[in-house]
Kinemage of the C-alpha trace (Angstrom):
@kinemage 1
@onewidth
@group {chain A} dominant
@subgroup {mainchain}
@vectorlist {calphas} color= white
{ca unk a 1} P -0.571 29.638 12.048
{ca unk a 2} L 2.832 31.166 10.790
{ca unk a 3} L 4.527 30.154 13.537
{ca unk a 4} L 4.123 26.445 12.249
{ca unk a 5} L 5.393 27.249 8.820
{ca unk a 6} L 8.153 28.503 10.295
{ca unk a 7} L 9.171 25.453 12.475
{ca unk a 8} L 8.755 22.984 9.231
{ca unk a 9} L 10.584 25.154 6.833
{ca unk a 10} L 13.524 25.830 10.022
{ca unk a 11} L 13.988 21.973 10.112
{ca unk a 12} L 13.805 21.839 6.602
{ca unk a 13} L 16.648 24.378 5.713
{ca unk a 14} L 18.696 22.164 8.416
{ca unk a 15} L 18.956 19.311 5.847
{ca unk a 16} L 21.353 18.421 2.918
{ca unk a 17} L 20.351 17.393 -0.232
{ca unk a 18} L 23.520 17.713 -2.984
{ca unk a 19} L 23.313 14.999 -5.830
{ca unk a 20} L 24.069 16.889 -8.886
{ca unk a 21} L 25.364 13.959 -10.691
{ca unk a 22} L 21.781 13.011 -11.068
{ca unk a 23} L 21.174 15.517 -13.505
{ca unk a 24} L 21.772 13.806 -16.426
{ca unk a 25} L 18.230 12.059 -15.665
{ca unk a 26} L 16.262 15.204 -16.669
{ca unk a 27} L 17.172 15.156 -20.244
{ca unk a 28} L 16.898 11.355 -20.090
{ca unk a 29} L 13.639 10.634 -19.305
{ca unk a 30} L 10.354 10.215 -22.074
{ca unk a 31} L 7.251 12.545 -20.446
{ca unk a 32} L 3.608 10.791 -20.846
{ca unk a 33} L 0.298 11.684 -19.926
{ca unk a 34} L -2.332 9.591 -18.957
{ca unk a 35} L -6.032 10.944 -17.809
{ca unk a 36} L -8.281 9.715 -15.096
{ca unk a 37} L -11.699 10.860 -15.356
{ca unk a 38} L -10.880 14.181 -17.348
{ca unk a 39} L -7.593 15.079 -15.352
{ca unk a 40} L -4.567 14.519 -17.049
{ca unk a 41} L -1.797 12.475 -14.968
{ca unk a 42} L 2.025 13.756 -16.061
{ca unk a 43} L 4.678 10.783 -15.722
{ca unk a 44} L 8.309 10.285 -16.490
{ca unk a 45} L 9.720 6.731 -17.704
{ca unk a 46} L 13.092 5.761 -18.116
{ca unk a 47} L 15.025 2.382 -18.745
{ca unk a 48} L 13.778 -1.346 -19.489
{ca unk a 49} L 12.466 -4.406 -17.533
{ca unk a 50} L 9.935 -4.651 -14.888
{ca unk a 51} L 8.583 -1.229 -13.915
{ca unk a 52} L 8.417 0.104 -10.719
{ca unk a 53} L 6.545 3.430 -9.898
{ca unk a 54} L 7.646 6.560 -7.528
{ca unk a 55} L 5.003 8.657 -6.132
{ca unk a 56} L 6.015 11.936 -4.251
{ca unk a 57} L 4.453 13.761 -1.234
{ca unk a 58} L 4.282 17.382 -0.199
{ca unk a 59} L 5.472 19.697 -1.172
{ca unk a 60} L 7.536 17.488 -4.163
{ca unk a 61} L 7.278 16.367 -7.913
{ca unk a 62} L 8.722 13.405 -9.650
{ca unk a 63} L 12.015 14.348 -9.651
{ca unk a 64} L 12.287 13.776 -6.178
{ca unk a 65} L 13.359 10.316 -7.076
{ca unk a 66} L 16.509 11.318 -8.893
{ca unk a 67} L 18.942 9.199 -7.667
{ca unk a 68} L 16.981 5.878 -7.212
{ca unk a 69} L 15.749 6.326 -10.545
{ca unk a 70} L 19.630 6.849 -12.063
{ca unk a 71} L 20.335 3.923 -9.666
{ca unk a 72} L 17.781 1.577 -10.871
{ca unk a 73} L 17.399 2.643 -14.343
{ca unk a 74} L 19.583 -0.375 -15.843
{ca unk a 75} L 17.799 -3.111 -14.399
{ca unk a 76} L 13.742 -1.676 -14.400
{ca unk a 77} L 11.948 0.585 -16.248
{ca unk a 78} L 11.796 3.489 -13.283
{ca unk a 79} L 8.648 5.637 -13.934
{ca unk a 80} L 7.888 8.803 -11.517
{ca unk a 81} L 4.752 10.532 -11.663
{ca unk a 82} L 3.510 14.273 -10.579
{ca unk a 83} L 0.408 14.230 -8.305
{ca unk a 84} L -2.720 16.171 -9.387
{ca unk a 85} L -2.127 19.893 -8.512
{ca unk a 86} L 2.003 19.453 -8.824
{ca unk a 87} L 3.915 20.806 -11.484
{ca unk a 88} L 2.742 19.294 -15.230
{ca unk a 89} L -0.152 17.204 -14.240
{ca unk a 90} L -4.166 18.774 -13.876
{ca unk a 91} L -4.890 20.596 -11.134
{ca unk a 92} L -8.778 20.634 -10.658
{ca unk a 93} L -9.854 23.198 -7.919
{ca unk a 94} L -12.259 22.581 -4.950
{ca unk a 95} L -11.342 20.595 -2.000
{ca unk a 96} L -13.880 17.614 -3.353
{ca unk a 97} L -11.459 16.660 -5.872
{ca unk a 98} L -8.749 15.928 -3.860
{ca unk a 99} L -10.449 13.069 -2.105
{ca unk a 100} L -8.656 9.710 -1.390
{ca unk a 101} L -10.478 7.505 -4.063
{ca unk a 102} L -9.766 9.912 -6.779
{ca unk a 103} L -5.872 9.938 -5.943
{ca unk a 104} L -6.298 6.086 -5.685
{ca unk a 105} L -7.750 6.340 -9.325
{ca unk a 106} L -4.903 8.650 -10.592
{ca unk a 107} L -1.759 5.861 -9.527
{ca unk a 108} L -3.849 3.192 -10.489
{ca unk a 109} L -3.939 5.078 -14.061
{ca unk a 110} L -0.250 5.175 -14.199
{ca unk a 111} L -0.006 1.688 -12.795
{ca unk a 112} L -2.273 0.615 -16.102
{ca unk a 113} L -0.381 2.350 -18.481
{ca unk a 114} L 2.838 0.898 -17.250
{ca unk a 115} L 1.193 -2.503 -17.844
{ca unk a 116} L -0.879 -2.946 -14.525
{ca unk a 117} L 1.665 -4.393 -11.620
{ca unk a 118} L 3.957 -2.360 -10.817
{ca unk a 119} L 6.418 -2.032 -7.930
{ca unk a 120} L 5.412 1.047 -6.283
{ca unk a 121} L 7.596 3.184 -4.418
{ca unk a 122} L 6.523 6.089 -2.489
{ca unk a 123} L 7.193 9.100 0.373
{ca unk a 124} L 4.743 11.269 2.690
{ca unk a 125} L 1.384 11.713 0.855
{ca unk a 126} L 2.379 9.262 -1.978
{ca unk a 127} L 2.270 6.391 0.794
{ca unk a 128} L -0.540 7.732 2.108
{ca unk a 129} L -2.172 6.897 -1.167
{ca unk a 130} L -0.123 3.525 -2.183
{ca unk a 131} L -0.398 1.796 1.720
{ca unk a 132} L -4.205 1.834 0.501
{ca unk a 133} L -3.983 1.085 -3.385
{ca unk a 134} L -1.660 -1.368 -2.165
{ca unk a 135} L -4.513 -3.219 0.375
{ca unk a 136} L -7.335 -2.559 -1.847
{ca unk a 137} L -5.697 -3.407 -5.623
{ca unk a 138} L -2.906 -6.371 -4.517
{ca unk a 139} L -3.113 -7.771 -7.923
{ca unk a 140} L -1.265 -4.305 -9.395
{ca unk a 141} L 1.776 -4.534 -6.616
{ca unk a 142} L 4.136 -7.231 -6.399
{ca unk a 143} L 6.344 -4.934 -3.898
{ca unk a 144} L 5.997 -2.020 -2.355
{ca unk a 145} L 8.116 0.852 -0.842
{ca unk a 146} L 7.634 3.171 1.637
{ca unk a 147} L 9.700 6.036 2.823
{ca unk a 148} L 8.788 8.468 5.914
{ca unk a 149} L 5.346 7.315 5.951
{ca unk a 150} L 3.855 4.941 8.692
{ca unk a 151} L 1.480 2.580 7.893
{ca unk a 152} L -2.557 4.082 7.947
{ca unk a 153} L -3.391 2.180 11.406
{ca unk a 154} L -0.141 3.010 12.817
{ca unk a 155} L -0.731 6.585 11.695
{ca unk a 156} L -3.589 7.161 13.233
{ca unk a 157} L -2.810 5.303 16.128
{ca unk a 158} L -0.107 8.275 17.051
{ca unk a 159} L -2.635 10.817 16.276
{ca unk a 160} L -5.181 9.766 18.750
{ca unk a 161} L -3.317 9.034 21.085
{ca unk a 162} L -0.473 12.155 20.548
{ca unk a 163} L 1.956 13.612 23.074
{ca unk a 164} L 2.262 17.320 23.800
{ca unk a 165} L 5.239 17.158 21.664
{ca unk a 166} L 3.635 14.996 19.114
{ca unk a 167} L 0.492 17.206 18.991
{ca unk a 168} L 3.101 20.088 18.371
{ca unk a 169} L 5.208 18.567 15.717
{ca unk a 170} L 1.909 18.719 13.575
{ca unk a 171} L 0.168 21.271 14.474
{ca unk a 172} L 0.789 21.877 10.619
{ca unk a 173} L -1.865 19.903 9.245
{ca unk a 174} L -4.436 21.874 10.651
{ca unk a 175} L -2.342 25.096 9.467
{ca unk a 176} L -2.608 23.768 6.009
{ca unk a 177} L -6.507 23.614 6.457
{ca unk a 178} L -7.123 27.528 6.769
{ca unk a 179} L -8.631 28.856 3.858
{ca unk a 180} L -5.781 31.523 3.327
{ca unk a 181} L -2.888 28.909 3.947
{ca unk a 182} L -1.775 28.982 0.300
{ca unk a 183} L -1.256 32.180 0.821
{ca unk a 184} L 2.163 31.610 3.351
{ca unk a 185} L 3.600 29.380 0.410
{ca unk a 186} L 5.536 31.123 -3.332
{ca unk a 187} L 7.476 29.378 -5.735
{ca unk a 188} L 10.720 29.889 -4.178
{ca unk a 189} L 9.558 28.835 -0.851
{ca unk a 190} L 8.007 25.330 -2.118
{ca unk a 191} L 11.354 24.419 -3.684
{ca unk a 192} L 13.301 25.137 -0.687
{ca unk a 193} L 11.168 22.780 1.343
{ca unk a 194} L 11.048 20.484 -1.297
{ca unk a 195} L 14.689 20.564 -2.638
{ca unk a 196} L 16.597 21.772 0.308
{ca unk a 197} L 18.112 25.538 0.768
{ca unk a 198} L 22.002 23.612 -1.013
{ca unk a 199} L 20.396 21.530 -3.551
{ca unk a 200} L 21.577 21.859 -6.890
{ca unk a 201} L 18.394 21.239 -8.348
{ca unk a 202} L 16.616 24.262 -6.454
{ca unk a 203} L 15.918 26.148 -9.910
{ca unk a 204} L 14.078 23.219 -10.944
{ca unk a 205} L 12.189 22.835 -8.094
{ca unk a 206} L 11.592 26.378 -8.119
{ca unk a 207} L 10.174 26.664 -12.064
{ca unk a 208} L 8.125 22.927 -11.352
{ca unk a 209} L 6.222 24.797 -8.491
{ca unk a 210} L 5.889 27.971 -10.668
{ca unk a 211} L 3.500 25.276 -12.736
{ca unk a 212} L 1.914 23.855 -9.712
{ca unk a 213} L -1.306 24.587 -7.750
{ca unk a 214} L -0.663 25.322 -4.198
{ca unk a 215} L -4.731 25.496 -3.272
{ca unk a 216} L -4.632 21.992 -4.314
{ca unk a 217} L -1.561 20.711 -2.579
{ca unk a 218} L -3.696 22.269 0.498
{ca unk a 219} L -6.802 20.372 -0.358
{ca unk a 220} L -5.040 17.019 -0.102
{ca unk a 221} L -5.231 18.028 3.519
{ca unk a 222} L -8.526 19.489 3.932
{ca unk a 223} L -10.084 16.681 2.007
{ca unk a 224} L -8.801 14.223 4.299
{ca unk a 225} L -9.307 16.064 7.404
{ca unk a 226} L -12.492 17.793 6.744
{ca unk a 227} L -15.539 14.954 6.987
{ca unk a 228} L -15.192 14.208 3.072
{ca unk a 229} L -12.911 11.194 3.751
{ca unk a 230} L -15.454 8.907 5.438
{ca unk a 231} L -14.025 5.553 4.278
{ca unk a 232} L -10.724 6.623 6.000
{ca unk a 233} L -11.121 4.480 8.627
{ca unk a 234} L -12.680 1.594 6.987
{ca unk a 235} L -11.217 -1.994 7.062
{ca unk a 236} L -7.890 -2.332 5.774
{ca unk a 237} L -6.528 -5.589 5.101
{ca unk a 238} L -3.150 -7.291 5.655
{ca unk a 239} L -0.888 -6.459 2.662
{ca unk a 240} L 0.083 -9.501 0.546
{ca unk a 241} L 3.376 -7.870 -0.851
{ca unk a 242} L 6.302 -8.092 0.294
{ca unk a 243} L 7.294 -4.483 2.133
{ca unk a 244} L 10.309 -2.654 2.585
{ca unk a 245} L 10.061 0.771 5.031
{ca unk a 246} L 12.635 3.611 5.480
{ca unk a 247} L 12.698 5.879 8.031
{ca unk a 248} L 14.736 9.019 8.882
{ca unk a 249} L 14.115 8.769 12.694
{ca unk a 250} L 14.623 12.523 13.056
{ca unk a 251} L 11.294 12.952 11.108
{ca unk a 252} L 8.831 15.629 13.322
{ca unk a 253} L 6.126 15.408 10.582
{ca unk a 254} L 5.248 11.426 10.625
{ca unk a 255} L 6.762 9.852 13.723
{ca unk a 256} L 8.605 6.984 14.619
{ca unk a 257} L 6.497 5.473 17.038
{ca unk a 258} L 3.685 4.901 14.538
{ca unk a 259} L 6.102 2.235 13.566
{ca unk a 260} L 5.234 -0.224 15.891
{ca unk a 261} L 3.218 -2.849 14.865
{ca unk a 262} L 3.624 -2.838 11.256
{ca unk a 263} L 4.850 -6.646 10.992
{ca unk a 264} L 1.530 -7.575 12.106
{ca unk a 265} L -0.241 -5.782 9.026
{ca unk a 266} L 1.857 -7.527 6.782
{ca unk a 267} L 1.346 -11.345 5.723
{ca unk a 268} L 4.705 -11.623 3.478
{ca unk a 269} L 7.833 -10.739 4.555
{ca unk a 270} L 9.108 -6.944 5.867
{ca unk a 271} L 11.949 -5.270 5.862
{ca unk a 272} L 12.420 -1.998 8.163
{ca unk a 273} L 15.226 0.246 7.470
{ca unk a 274} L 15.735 3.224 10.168
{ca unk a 275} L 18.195 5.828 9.404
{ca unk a 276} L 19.230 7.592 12.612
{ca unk a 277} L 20.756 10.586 11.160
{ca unk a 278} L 18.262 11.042 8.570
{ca unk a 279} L 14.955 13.306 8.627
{ca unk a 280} L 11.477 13.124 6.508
{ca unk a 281} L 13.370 13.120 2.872
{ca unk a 282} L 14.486 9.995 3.407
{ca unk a 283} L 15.310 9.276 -0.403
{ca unk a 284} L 17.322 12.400 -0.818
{ca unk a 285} L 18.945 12.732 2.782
{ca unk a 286} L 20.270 8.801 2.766
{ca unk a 287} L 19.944 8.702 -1.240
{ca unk a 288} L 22.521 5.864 -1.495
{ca unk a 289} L 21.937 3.564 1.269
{ca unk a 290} L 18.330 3.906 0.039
{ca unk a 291} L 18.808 3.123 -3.819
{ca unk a 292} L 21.415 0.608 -2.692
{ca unk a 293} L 19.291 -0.893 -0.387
{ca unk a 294} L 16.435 -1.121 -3.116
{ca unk a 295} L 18.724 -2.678 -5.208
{ca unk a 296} L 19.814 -5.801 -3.421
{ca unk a 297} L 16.193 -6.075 -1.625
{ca unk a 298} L 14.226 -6.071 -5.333
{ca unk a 299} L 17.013 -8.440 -7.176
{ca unk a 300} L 16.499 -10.646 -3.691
{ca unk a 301} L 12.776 -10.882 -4.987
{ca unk a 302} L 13.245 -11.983 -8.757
């Protein structure tokens, strides 16, 4: 299992992330909490207009979005949330509460107390969550945004029917499953994966994880993986919103080829963006063709 850890995190150390004129945002932003069901939801909001929403993956937290938020902040209210188990927000234990239709419940919380349609933005295990709230809840997304995360049918499509090398580039996920696996993972480890070994932000990363849960970052994993997630493969329908995808085609943990087919899924328009040079932090590793991108695509939808 090690060995696997060791190939993410080798890649990982291999990318750039250096915006430190983003920094500004941290003492910017108003925190809020809302709860779903007893766990409290920690969110950042900053600017005015029509709000779009940034959900994270793992290993991340809501600054993550640091430079699209500084980017878009004068024309939308930009919000970013922390999943359950990350950094400020709840972080229940037992692999049962890290099922799908309770993450679905915690964004759709946020979504509500941002007024209840929202553009929503989102990377790695946020899409995983938003391609779905976006099919089953339309009426809260007029647009959605997805970064290094294939759509759920094309997903799945490359995991049944994986190469060798596929097989091998996630041979994590099941890593992540072992009952000891938090036990590879420490503070300073998460933010290097999450922040990058040159990013000026690392000590921020480094404290956020300090606060998080990393048995529940895990159980995102084993939930899905593990027979809880039965309605996983149930019907999804075509999304109504209009979509706009990045992709750092160097990405080993979600790959490219689970790409194909995504324009039939969609009944509004799409708009694919594929970033050669780029790995699976799209928003950081291509931060400003991806907030400029955002920019003229959303004011091209007023």
């Amino acid at each position: 299992m090690l060995k696997h850890f060791k190939v993410l995190l080798a890649a990982i150390l291999a990318t750039p992330f250096a915006h430190a004129n983003d920094a500004d945002i941290f003492d910017a932003v108003e925190h809020h909490f809302v709860d779903n069901n007893g766990v409290k939801l920690h969110y950042v909001t900053l600017g005015q207009g029509n709000p779009i929403l940034f959900v994270h993956g793992f290993p991340d937290v809501w600054f993550s979005w640091a430079h699209q938020m500084n980017g878009l902040k004068n024309d939308y209210k930009v919000a970013a949330m922390d999943l359950r188990a990350y950094n400020k927000s709840d972080q229940p234990e037992g692999v049962e509460n890290y099922r799908m239709e309770l993450l679905l419940g915690d964004v759709t919380a946020v979504i509500d107390a941002l007024g209840g349609n929202v553009t929503l933005v989102a990377h790695d295990w946020g899409g995983a969550i938003c391609w779905r709230l976006a099919m089953r809840s339309p009426e809260k997304v007029n647009k959605l945004i997805m970064c290094n995360l294939t759509h759920p049918k094309g997903y799945m499509t490359v995991r049944q029917n994986a190469t060798p090398e596929q097989k091998a580039n996630t041979a994590y996920i099941e890593a992540f499953q072992a009952p000891d696996a938090a036990d590879r993972f420490n503070s300073t480890l998460l933010a290097t994966i999450a922040g990058g070994a040159n990013n000026p932000h690392h000590e921020r990363y480094k404290a956020a994880f300090e606060r998080s849960y990393v048995d529940g970052m895990l159980n995102y994993y084993r939930a899905a993986w593990s027979g809880l997630e039965s309605d996983t493969q149930a019907e999804m329908p075509q999304l109504t919103m209009p979509v706009l995808q990045f992709h750092g085609l160097k990405d080993t943990a979600v790959d490219k080829d689970g790409l194909r087919d995504t324009w039939n899924w969609i009944d509004t328009d799409y708009t694919l963006v594929t970033l050669p040079q780029s790995g699976h932090w799209v928003q950081r590793e291509a931060a400003d063709i991806v907030t400029t991108t955002m920019k003229w695509w959303l004011k091209a939808r007023e």
